[in-house]
C-alpha positions as CSV (number, residue, x, y, z in Angstrom):
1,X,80.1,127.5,48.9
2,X,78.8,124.8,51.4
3,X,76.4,122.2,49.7
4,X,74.4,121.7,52.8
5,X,74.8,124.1,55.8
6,X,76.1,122.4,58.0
7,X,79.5,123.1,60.5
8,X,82.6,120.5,59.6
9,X,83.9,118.4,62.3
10,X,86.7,120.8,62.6
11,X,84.8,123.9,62.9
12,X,82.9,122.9,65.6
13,X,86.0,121.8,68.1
14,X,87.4,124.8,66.3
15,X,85.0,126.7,67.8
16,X,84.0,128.3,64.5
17,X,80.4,127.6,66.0
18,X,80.4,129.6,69.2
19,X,78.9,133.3,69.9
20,X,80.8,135.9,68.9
21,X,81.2,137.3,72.3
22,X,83.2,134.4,73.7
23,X,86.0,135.3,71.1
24,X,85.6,138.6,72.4
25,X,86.0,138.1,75.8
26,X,88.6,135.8,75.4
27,X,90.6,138.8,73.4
28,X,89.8,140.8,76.4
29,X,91.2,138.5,79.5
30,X,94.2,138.0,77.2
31,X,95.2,141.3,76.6
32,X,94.4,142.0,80.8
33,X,96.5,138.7,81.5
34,X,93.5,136.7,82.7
35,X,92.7,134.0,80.1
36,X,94.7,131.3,82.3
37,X,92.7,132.0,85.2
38,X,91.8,128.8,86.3
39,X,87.6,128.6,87.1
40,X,85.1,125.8,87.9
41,X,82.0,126.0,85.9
42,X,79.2,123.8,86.3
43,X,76.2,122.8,83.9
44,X,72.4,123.3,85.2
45,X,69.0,123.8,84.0
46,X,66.9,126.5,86.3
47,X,63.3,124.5,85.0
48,X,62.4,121.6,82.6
49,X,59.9,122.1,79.9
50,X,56.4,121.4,80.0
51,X,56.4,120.5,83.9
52,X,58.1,117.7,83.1
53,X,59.7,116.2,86.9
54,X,62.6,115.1,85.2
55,X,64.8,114.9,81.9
56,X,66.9,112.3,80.0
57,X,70.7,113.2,79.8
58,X,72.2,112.9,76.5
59,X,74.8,114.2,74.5
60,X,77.4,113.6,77.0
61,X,79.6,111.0,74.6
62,X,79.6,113.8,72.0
63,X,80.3,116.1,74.8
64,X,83.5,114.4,76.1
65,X,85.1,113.9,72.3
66,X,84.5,117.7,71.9
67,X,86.5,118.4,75.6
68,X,89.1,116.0,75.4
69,X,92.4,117.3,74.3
70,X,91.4,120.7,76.2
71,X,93.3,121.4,79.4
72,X,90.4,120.9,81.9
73,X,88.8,118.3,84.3
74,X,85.5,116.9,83.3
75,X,82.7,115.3,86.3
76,X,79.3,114.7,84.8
77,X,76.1,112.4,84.9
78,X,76.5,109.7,83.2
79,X,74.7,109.7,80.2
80,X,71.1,108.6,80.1
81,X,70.4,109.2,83.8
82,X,67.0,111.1,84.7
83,X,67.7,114.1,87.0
84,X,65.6,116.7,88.0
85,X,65.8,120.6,87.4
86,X,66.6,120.8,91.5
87,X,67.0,119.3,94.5
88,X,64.1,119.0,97.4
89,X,66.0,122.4,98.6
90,X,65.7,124.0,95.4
91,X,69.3,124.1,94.3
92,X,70.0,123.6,90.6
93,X,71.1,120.0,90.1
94,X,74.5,119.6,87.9
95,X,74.6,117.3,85.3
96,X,78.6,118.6,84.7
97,X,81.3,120.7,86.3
98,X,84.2,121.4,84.3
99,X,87.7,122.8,86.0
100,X,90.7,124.3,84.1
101,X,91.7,127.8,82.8
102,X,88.9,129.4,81.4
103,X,90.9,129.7,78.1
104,X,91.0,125.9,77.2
105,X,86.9,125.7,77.2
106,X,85.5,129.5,76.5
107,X,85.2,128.6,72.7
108,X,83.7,125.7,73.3
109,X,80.3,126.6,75.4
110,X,78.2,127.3,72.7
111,X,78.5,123.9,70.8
112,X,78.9,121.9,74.0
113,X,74.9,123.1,75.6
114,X,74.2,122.8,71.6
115,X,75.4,119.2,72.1
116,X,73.7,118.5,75.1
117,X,70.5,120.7,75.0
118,X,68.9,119.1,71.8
119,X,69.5,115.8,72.3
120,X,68.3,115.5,76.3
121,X,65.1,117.1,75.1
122,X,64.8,114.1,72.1
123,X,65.7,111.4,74.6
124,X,63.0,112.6,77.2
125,X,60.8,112.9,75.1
126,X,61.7,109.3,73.8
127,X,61.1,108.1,77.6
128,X,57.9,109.7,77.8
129,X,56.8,107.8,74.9
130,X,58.1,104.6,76.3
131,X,56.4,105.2,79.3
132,X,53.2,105.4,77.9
133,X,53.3,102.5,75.5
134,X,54.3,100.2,77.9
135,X,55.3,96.8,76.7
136,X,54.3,97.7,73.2
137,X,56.6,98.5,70.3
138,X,57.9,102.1,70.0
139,X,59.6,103.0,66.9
140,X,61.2,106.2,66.2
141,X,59.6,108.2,63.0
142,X,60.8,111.4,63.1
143,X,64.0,112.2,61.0
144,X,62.2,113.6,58.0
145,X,61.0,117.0,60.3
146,X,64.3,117.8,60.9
147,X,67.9,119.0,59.2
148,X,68.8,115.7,57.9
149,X,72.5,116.3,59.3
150,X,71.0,115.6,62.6
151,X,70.1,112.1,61.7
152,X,72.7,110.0,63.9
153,X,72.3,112.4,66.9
154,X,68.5,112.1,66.6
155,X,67.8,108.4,66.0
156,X,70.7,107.6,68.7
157,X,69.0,109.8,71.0
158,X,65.5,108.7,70.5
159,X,66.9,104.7,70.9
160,X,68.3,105.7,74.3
161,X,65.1,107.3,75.6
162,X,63.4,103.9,75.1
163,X,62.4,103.5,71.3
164,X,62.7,99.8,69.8
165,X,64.0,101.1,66.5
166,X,64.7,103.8,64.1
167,X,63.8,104.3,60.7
168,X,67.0,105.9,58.6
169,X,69.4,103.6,57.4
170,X,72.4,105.7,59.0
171,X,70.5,106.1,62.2
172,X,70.4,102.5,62.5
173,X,74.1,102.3,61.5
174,X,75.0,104.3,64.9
175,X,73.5,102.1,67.1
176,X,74.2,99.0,65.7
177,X,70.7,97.6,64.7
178,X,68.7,97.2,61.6
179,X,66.2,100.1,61.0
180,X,62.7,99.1,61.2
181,X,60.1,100.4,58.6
182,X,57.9,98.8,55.8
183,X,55.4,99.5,53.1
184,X,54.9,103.5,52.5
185,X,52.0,105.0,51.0
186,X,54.3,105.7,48.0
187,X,54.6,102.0,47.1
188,X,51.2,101.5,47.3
189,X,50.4,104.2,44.6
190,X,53.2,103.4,42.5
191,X,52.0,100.2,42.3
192,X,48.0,101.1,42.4
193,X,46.8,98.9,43.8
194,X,47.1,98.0,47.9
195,X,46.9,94.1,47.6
196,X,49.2,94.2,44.4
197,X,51.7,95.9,46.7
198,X,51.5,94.0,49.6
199,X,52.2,90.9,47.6
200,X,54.7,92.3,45.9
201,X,56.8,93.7,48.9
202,X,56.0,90.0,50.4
203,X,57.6,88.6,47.5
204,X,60.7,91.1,47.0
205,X,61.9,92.1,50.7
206,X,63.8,89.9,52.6
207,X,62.0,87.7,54.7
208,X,63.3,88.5,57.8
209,X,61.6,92.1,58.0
210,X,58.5,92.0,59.5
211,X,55.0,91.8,57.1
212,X,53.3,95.3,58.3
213,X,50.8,96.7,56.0
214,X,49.9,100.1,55.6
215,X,45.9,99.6,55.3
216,X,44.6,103.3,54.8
217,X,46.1,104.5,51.5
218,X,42.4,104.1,49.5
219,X,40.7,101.6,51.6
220,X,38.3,102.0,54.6
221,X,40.6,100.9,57.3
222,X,38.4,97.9,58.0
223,X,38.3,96.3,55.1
224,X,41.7,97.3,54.6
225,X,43.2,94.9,57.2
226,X,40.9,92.5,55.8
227,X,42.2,92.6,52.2
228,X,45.9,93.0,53.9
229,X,45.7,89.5,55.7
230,X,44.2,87.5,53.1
231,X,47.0,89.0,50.3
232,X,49.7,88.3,52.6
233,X,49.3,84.8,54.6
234,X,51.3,84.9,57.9
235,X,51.1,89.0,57.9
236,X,52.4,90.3,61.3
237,X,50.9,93.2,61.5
238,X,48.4,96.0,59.9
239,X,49.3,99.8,60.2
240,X,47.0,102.9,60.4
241,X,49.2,106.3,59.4
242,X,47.4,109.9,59.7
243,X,44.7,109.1,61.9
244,X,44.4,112.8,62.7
245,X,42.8,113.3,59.1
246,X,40.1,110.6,59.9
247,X,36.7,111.8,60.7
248,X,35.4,109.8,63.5
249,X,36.1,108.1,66.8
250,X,39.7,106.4,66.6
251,X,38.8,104.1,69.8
252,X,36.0,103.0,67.8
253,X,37.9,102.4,64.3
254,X,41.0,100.5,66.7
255,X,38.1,98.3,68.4
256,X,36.1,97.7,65.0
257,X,39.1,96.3,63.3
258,X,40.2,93.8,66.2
259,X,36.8,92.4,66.4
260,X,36.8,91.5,62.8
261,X,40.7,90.6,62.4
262,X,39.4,88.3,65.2
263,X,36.4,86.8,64.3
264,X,38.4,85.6,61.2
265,X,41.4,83.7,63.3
266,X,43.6,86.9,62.9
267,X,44.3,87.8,66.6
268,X,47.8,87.9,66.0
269,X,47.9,90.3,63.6
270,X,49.0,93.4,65.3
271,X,47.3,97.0,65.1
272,X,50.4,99.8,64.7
273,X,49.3,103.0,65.0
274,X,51.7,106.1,63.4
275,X,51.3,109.8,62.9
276,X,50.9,112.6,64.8
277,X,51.0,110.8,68.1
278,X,52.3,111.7,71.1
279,X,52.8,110.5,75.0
280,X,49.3,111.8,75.6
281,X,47.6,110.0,72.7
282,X,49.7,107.1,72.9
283,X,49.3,106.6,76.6
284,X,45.0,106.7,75.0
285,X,45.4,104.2,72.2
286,X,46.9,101.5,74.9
287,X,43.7,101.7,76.7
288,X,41.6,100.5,73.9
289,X,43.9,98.2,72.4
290,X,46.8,99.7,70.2
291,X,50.2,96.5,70.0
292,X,52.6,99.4,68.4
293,X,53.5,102.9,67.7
294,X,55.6,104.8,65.4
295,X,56.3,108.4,66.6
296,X,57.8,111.2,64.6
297,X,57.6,114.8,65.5
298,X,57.0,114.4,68.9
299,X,60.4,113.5,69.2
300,X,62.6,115.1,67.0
301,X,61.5,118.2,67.3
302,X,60.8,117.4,71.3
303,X,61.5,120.9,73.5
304,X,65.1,121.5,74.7
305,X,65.9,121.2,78.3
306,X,67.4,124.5,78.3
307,X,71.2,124.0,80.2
308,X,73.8,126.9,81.5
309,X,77.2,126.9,81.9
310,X,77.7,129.0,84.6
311,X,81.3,129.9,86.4
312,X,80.9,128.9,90.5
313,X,84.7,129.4,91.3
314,X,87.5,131.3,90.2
315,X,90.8,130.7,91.6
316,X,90.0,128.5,94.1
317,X,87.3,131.2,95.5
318,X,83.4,131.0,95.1
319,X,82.1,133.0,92.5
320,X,78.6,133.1,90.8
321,X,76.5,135.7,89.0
322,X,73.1,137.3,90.4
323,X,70.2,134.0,90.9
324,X,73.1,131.2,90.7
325,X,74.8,129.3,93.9
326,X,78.7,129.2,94.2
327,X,81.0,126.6,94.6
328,X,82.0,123.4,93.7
329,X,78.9,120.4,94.3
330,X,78.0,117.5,93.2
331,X,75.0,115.2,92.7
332,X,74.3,112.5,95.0
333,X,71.4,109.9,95.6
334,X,70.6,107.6,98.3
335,X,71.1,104.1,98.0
336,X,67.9,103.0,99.5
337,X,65.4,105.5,98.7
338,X,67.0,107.1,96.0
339,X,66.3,111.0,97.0
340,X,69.1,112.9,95.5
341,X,70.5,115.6,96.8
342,X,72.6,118.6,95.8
343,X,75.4,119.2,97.7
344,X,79.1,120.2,98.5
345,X,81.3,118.9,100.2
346,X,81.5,115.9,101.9
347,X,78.8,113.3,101.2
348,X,75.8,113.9,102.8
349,X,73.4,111.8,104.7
350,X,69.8,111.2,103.5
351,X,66.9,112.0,105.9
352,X,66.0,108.4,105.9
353,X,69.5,107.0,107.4
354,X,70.8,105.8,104.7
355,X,74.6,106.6,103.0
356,X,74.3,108.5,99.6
357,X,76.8,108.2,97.0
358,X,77.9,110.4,94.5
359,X,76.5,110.1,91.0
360,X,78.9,112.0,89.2
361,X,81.6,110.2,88.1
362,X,85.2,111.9,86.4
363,X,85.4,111.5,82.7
364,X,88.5,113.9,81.3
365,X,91.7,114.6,83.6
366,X,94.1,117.2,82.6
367,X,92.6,116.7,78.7
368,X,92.8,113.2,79.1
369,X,90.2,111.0,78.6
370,X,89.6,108.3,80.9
371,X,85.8,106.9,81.1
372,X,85.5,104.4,78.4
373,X,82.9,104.9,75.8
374,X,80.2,103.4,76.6
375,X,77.7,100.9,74.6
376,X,74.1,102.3,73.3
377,X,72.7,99.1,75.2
378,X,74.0,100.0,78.3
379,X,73.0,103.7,78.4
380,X,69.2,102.8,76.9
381,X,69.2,99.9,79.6
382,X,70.0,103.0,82.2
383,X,67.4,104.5,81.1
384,X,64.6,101.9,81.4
385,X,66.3,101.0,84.5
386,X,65.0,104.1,85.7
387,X,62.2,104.2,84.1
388,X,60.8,101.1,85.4
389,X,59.2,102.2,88.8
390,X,57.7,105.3,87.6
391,X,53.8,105.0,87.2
392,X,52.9,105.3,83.4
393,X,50.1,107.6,84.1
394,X,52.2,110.7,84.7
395,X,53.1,111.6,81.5
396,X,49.2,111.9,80.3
């Protein structure tokens, strides 16, 4: 019996975690002689969740280790690049296309969108977040809603959409960075008393994490930050958890405590603001004078950006089922305006003049792998690359 239920390594490039009706149509084309036949498929979302224009690509590094070894060619994204559901024309943009007999990847669909769909819709989300909070701090909450097995795959995915940090101590451990996280209400009432705690967590924990104290666990938040900066001299920051369960106006509470952390020579001291949040109501508490966030649910349990695989062309021929496009294409942007365009092909021109260039790039050949892996940094620094002109307003 399995302690937690979760699939081994092996069983998923197995492909013990597929739909049944894979293994049974791949004990079909065998038995009919077909199981070789050698197909293009391609991966594409018809519609994003929410409205939202565009979605974070993630997943693909897991992607590639579950592909490699297989007898197929593997084009994709690269990972952390914002695409749309379509084109201007309405054609479904690919994030992947994958060539080879079918029988070296039918086994494998199920956990490959598995491996992709969950964790574009975290790192979106992420990037929403980030969006809306600006240049303020934007850590990443959110492990403790879901399956802790998930906890790598979340936290990595959440860093790439634009976080600052992560909370879980393996989480941080994937990305290479120390996880952020303080003083929970659980010291405090261990301890009884919020003062006694914040001096003892100043005089334990190393002194290199930062001095953030959680001000709401029996005090009224203003004199909460009060008692939290005389207890602990050269505190960085104060931190208001649960707001939701507060009667009153938050904007008022935010403004109330700055004045008075102010008026005393505190203006350093940073207001954090965690729980419940989302872009919305973080893209709110920067208007009236928020410095941080920590965002959990939100996040990890963010909606999936819903990809197919779909087969466009079997045996050199186009093929696709009822509502889908055939053929081979590929995703290319322009290098001036940066429209992107579905097409097939040779590379098309933009409608302002410009040369586009293809934005897929080839990852596996033959089973082999030959993109390197790439660093966290660079993907998340794709990301806000991207991110960057895009007005902050639109994810309210």
């Amino acid at each position: 019996m399995r302690r937690f239920l979760v699939a081994t390594d092996e069983e998923i490039l197995d492909g013990e975690t597929t739909d049944v009706y894979f293994s049974r149509t791949m004990e079909v084309l065998e038995a009919e002689g077909l199981a070789d036949t050698r197909v293009v498929a391609e991966l594409t979302v018809g519609s994003l969740p929410k409205g939202w224009p565009w979605a974070v690509l993630c997943g693909i590094e897991e992607a590639l280790r579950l592909l490699e070894g297989h007898d197929v060619n593997v084009r994709c994204l690269p990972e952390g690049t914002l695409f749309p559901a379509r084109d201007d024309a309405g054609v479904r943009f690919p994030v992947m296309t994958i060539e080879g007999p079918y029988s070296a990847f039918a086994r494998l669909e199920t956990p490959l969108l598995g491996l992709l769909c969950h964790s574009s819709g975290v790192a979106t989300v992420a990037a929403r977040c980030r969006l809306a909070a600006g240049d303020r701090s934007l850590m990443a909450f959110g492990v403790r809603r879901m399956h802790p097995a998930m906890a790598p795959m979340l936290d990595r995915s959440s860093y790439i959409g634009g976080c600052d940090g992560v909370s879980t101590l393996i989480g941080a451990k994937c990305i290479g960075r120390e996880p952020m996280g303080t003083i929970p209400h659980a010291l405090i009432l261990m301890i009884g008393d919020e003062e006694a705690a914040y001096r003892a967590f100043d005089r334990v924990v190393d002194p290199s994490v930062p001095r953030i104290a959680l001000i709401d666990t029996f005090s009224d938040e203003k004199f909460g930050a009060l008692k939290a900066v005389e207890a602990v001299p050269g505190l960085e920051g104060i931190r208001l958890d649960t707001p939701g369960s507060r009667r009153g106006n938050l904007r008022e509470l935010v403004q109330e405590i700055r004045w008075e952390l102010d008026l005393r020579g505190h203006e350093g001291v940073r207001i954090l603001l965690s729980g419940g949040l989302d872009e919305g109501s973080i893209a709110d508490a920067v208007d009236y004078g928020v410095d941080g966030f920590g965002v959990g649910t939100c996040m990890t349990n963010a909606p999936t950006v819903d990809l197919a695989l779909d087969l466009i062309e079997r045996e050199g021929a186009p093929v696709a089922k009822r509502g889908k496009m055939s053929g081979r294409k590929s995703a290319f942007t322009c290098t001036s305006c940066g429209r992107q365009v579905v097409a097939s092909g040779a590379v098309p021109e933009c409608d302002c003049g410009c040369s586009m260039v293809d934005m897929m790039r080839s990852c596996i050949e033959s089973g082999a792998r030959i993109a390197a892996v790439e660093d966290v940094e660079v993907i998340r620094g794709r990301v806000l690359s991207q991110l960057a002109p895009i007005p902050a307003d639109t994810v309210r």
